[in-house]
N, C-alpha and C positions, 0 to 999 in steps of 0.2 A: 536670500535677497529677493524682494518683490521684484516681477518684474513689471517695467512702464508702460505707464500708458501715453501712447503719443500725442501728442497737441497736434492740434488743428493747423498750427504754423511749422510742424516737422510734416507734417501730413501734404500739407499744401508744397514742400519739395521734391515729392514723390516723383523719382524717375520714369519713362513712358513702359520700363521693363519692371519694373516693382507696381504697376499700376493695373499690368497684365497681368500677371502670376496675383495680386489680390483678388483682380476679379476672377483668377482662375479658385482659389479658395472659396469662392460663392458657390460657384460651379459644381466644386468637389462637393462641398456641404449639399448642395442640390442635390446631386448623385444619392448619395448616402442616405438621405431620407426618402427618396425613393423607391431605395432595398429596404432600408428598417425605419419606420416610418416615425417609431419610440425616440429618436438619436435624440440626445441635446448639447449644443452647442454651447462652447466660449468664446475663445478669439480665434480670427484666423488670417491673422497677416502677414505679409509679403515677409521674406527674409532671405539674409546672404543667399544668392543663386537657389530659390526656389519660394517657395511658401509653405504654411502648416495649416490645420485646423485642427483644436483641440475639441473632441465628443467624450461624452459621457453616455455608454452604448452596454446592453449587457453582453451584447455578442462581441467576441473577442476579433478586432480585426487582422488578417493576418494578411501578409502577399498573395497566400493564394485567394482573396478575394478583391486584388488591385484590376483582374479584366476584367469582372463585371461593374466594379466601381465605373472604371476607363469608359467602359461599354454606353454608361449612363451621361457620364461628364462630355462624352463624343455628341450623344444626340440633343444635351443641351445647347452647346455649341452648334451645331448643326440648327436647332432651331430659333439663332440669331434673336434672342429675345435681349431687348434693351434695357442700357442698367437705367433703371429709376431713381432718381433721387425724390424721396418725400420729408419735410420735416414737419416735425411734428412739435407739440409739448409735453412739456415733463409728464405730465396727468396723462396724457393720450399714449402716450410708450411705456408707463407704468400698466394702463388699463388692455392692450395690445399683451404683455408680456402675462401680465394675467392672466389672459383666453390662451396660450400656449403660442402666441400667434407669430412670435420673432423668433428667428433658424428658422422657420416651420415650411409648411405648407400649404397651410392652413390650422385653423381652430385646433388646439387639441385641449384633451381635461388637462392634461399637467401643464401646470405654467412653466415661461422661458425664465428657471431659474438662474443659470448664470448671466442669462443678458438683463432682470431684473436687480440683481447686485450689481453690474457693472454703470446701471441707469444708476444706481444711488451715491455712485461716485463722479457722476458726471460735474463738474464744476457749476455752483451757479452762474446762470445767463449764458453760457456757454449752448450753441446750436446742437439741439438733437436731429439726428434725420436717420432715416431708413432708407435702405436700399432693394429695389425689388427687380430679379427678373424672374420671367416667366412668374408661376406661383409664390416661387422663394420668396420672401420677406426677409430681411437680416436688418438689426442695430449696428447703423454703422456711422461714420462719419466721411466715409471714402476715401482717396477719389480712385475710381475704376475708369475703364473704357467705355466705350460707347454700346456696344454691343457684345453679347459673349461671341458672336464669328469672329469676332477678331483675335480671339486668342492665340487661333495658331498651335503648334504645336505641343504637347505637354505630354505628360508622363509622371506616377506615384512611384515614390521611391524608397517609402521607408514609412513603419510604424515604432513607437514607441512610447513609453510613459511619462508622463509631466502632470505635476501638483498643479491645479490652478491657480493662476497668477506667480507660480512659481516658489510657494510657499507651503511647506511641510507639511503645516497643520491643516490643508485644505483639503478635498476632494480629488484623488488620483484620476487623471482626465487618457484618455487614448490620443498621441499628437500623431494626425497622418501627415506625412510630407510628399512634398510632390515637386514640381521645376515644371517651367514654362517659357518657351523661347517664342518669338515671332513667326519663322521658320522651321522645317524638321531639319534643315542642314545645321542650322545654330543646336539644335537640342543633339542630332547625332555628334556633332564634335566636343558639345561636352561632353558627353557620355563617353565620347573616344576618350578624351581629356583624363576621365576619373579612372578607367582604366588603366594609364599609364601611371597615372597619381598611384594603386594601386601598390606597383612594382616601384615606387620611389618613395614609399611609407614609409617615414625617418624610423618610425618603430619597427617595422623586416626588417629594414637596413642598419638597423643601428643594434638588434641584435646578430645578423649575417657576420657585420663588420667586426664586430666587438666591442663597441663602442661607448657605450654605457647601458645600466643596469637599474630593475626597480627592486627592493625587495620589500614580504610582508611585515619580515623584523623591524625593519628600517620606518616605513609608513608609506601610502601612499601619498604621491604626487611629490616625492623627495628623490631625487634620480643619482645617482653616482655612475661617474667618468670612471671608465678601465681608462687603461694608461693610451690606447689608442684613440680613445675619446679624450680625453685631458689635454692629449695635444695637441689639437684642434683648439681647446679655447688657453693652451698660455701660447699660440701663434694669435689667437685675436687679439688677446691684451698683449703681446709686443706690438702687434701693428696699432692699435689705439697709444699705447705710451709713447710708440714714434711721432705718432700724427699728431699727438699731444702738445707733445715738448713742442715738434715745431712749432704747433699756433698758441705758444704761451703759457701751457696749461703748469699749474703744480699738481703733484698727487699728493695725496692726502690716504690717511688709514683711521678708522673708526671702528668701536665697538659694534658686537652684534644684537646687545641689548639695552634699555634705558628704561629710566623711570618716567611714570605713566606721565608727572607732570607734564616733559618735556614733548608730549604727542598732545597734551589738551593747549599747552604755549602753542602749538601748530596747527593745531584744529583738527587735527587728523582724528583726534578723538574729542568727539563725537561723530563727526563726517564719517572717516573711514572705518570704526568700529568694526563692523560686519567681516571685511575682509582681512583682521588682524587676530594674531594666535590670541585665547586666553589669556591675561595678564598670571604670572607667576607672584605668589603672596610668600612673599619674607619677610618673617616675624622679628629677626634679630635687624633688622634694618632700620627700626621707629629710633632707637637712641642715635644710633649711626646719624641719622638724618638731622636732627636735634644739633648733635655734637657736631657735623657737620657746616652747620646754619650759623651757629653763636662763631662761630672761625673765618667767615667769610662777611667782608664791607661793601659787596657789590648788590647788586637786585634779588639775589635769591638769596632771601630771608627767610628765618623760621617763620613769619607769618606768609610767605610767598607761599611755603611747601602746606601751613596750613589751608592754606587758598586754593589751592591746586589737590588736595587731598593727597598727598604723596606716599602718606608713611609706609606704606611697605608694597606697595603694586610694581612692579618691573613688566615690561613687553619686549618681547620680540622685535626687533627692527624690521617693518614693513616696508620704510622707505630712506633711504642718505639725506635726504636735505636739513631734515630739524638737526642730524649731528654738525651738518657743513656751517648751519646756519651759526652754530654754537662755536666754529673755528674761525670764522669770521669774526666773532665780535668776541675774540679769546686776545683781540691785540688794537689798540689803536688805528684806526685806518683815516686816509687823509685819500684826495679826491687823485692824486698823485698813484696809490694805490691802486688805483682805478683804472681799468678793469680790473679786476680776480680771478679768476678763473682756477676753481678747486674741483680737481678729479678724484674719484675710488672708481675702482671695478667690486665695489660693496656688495656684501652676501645680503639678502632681504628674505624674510620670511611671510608671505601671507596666505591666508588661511582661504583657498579655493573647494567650495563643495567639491564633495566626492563623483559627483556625476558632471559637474565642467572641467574634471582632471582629464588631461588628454596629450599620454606624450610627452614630450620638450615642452608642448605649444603652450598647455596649461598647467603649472606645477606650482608647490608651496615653495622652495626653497630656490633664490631666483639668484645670479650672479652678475649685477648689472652695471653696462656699462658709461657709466651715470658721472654728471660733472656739474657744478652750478658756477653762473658767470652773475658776478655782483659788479652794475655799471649804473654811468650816469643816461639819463634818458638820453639825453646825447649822444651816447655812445652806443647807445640798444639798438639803432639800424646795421652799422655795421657788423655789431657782434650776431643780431640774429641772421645777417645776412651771411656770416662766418662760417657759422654753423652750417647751416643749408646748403654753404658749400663743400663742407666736410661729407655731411649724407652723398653729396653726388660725386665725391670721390670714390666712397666708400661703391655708392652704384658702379662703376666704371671698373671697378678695380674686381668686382664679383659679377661682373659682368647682367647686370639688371638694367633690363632698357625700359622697363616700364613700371612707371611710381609714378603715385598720387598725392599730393600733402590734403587730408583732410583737416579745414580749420573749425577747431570745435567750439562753439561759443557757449554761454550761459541761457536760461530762461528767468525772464526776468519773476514771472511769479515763483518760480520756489526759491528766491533771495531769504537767507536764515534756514532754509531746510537743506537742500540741495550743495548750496552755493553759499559763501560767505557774504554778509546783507553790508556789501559797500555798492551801490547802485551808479553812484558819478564814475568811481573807478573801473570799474566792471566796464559801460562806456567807453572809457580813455585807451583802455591798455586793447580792449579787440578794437577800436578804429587805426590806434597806433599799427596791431599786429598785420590787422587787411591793408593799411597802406605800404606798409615794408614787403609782403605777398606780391600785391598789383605790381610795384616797381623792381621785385627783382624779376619779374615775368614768367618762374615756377605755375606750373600750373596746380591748383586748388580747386576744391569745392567747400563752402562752407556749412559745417552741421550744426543746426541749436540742439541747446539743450545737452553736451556730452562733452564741456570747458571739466577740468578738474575742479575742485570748490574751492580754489584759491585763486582760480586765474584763467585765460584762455590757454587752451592747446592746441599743437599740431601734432599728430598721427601719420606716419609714414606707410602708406598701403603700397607694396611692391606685389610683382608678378613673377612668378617663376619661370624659367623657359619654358615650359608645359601650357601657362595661361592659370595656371593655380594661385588665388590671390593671401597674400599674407598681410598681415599688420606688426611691422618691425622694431619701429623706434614710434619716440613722440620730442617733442619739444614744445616746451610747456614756460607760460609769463607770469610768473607770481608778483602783485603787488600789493599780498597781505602777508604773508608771511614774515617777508624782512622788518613790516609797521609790527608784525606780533612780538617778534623777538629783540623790538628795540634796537635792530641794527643800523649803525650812522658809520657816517665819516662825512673828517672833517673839510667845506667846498674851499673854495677860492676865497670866499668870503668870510671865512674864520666862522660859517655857520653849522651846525646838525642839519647833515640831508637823509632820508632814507634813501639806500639804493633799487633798484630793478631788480629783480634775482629771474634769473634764466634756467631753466631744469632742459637739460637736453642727454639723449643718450642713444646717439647714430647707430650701435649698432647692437639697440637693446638689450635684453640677457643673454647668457652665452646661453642658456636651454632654447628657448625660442632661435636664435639664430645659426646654432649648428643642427637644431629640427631642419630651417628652411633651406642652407647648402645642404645637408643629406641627402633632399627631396630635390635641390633644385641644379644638383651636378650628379642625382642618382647615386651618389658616390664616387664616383670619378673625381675626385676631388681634383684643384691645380697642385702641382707640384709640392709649390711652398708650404699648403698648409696638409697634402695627406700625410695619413698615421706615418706609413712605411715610405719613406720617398723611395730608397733603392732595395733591392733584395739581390741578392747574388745567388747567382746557380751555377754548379759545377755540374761539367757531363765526365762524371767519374770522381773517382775517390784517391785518386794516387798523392802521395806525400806531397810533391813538388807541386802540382795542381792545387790543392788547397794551401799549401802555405803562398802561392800568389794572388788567389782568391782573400785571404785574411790579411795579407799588407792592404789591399785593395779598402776592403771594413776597416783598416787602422785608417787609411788616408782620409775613406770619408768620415769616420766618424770624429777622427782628427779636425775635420772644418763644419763641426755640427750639424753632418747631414744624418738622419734615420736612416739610417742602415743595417741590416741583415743577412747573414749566410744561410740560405739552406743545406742545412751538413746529413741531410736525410742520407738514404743507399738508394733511393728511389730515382726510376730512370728522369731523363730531363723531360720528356712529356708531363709526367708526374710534378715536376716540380713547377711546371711553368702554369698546370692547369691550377695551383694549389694558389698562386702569386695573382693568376686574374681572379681567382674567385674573391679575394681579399682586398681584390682592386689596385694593388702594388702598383704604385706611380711608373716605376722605371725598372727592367731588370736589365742584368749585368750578367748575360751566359758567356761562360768561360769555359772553353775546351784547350785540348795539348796546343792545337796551333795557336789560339788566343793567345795561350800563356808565350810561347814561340815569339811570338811579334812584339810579346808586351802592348795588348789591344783586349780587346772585351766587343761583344756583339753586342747591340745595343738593343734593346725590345720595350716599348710602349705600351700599357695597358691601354686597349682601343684602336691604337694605330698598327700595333703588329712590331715585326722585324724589322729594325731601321739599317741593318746592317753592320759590320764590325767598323770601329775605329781606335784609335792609339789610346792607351788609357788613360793619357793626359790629357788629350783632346777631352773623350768623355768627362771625365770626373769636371773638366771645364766647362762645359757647357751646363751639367747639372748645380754647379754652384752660381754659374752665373744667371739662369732661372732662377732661383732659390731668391735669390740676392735683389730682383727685379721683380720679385714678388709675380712672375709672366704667368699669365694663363694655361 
């Protein structure tokens, strides 16, 4: 997948911290041609917590040459040179990129070949301008700071390879990345930050724990739950189907594959092509389909499947709604009906390059927690406002104090490429979405240009206790899809309306979201949802000591708590050090007097030795956590 080139009007959003770290990318590229005077440049903008610049260098850049880079980028800095803006025309930045003269430093015989192709993609009429400090010259469009002393603190963190523009068939470019704060205390505490991030890498921890598994057999970016991983996500889908039922919801089950028609009915193909597995070709399916066709009085006609090209292409399910949409309108519906509200925790398949596979965070095979609310506009304030309140349940209850709804709108020029070309509605449904935002008083920021191609979305960015940011859920306004697949019911007025369709999924897929509690409880998980809630330990091996010990694993396992005996010969140090290393919620040491009292000492992973109590008492108070879902 290309990657984009930003509009002028995403450009012109640029935060004061994405404004520094670009002009820190000039900087860098300054540097760099100051040690190899050869370099040539492509893009080099700002991004999540740092920035990049992509060179094309025959010298291999490695870390050990980031202090003399540092060394270069210091004294540019130091010499407060001002960013310049110059604009130019088409002719004059063609004739510039000729003489070698943008990245440069002046004149050179090789032309600025990739910022000469990125000139011939510039939009007509659209502003060119160059940016200059000191010597540097760059094609940019900006916007930077005032000066490079302003930058402040910064620091190179990392090389690696990237195709320009992001596309296979191009030239392999060198991406240096770097990060830039205002202060050195901001740059030190993130560094502290990644550090910790480090020792909370759901991939350590998630092989330490047991947790889940990748293998070569299997394929990349396809992850399989051990059974200590698995139950972590059937505790999210119980607490989603709780939270469900109560706010109305039905579930629903759907296949994991479908015919291509029913992806080009949604638009998703051609839209989402790129990100969807190969279509699978079966040959015995053309009669099937035929036979199929002449048996059915409804809209999918042999000429519909002829229309649609159908005859034997099947795909992988990338997304639940085109199935939901098709369960909808699988029954009459009346305005009565209304709201709908149809859940799955649906398996999806999409096909992620091999180099954005990363982890839970980025994987082909996805298990989401996904539901579509089919209402009357009337009803879309409250349902969207419903939802949003489900997310800050969901915050509260995993304890996330800090989230952002990113609302992501359309650009109106790639209407038909980008985005589906309904231009009034596009319109209707983001002023709808920004006025239901402003009044529930959530705080937002608005992005163009990154709505799905059916509709506006929101994007839920959470923090971790660490300050590590993720992107968790979305919730998302479709008012093409339900027009695509002809779904109605019938209003007050005995008339055909289309509905609203709502795409929401609080607490997005279970890969991504047992990634971010891995990372963002360490492992320490709460009670309710870790692998092992209780373990039992005995100090000693005698008859009578472990047959109290296993009534004890009868009682809890009797009120479905995860429970364990260590039945090792190993002393109790041994056993206790085996239960935190596993992170064990709760253990249960049991010695002769324990057993004597009918009591159990009670031990916390993190808190230590809470002391002995009745075994009634105890086994009560871990269910009644359990049960309260408590921290």
């Amino acid at each position: 997948m290309n990657e984009e080139r930003k509009t002028p009007e995403m450009r012109a959003t640029m935060s004061d911290i994405e404004r520094l770290r670009h002009s820190c990318a000039h900087v860098l590229a300054t540097a760099i041609l100051k040690i190899w005077p050869e370099a040539q440049f492509a893009a080099g903008p700002p991004v999540e917590n740092g920035f990049y610049y992509d060179v094309d260098l025959p010298h291999r850049i490695s870390p050990d040459d980031f202090a003399k880079i540092e060394a270069e980028m210091a004294n540019e800095i130091k010499a407060n040179h001002p960013f310049e803006r110059i604009e130019v025309s088409r002719e004059e930045a063609l004739a510039l990129g000729k003489k070698g003269r943008l990245a440069a430093l002046g004149e050179r015989p090789e032309p600025s070949r990739f910022k000469l192709d990125i000139i011939e993609n510039i939009p007509p009429g659209e502003t060119i301008s160059l940016y200059r400090n000191g010597d540097f010259i760059d094609l940019c469009a900006g916007p930077h700071v005032a000066r490079t002393g302003e930058i402040g603190a910064f620091k190179l963190t990392s090389v690696a390879s990237a195709y320009y523009k992001g596309d296979e068939r191009n030239p392999q470019l060198q991406r240096v990345y770097g990060t830039a704060f205002k202060t050195k205390k901001e740059l030190d505490d993130y560094f502290a930050m990644l550090e910790e991030a480090k020792k909370r890498d759901h991939r350590k921890l998630g092989r330490e724990l047991e947790l889940f598994v990748f293998d070569d057999d299997v394929g990349p970016g396809l992850p399989m739950f051990l059974p200590r991983g698995a139950v972590i996500a059937e505790e999210l889908e119980k607490l989603a189907r709780e939270t469900e039922f109560a706010a109305g919801y039905q579930r629903v089950r759907t296949p994991h594959i479908a015919r291509e028609s029913l992806y080009r009915k949604s638009g998703h193909l051609p839209y989402y092509a790129e990100s969807m597995f190969p279509p699978m070709e079966l040959a015995d399916d053309v009669e099937a389909s035929k036979r199929d066709a002449s048996n059915r009085d409804d809209s999918e006609t042999a000429s519909t499947l002829q229309r649609f090209h159908i005859s034997t292409r099947y795909y992988l399910k990338a997304m639940n709604c085109p199935h939901h949409h098709k369960l909808f309108a699988a029954l009459p519906r009346s305005y009565r009906d209304l709201p709908l509200r149809l859940a799955e925790y649906g398996t999806c398949y999409r096909y992620e390059k091999s180099g954005e596979l990363f982890g839970l965070m980025r994987v082909r095979s996805l298990q989401m927690n996904d539901a579509h609310i089919y209402c009357t506009p009337e009803q879309f304030e409250a349902e969207f406002n419903a939802v949003n309140e489900m997310y800050l349940k969901y915050f509260k209850l995993f304890g996330i104090e800090k989230y952002l709804m990113r609302f992501s709108t359309h650009d109106p020029s790639r209407l038909g490429q980008k985005f589906v070309n309904e231009a009034e509605l596009w319109k209707q449904t983001e002023e709808m979405t920004r006025n239901v935002l402003k009044r529930s008083g959530i705080e937002y920021v608005e992005v163009p240009n990154e709505a799905a191609f059916y509709g506006p979305k929101i994007d839920v960015q959470v923090w971790s206790v660490i300050g590590r940011e993720f992107t968790l859920a979305t919730n998302q306004v479709d008012f093409a899809q339900p027009r695509r697949f002809g779904l109605v019911y019938k209003d007050k007025d005995n008339t055909d309306k289309t509905p609203i369709c709502i795409h929401r999924a609080p607490l997005g897929t279970h890969e991504r979201f047992i990634g971010f509690l891995i990372e963002h409880y360490a492992g320490n998980f709460p009670l309710w949802i870790s692998p092992e809630q209780v373990r039992i330990l005995t100090i000693g091996e005698e008859p009578s000591l472990m047959d109290y010990a296993r009534s004890i694993l009868k009682e809890l396992r009797a009120n479905h708590v995860r429970a364990e005996i260590d039945e090792s010969t190993d002393k109790i140090n041994g056993k206790i050090q085996r239960a935190e290393q596993m992170k064990v919620h709760t253990m249960f040491v049991i010695g002769k007097r324990d057993m004597e009292a009918r009591a159990v000492s009670v031990r916390v992973h993190g808190k230590g030795n809470l002391g002995a109590k009745p075994r009634a008492e105890a086994i009560g108070e871990v269910l009644e956590k359990i049960r309260a879902r408590a921290a």
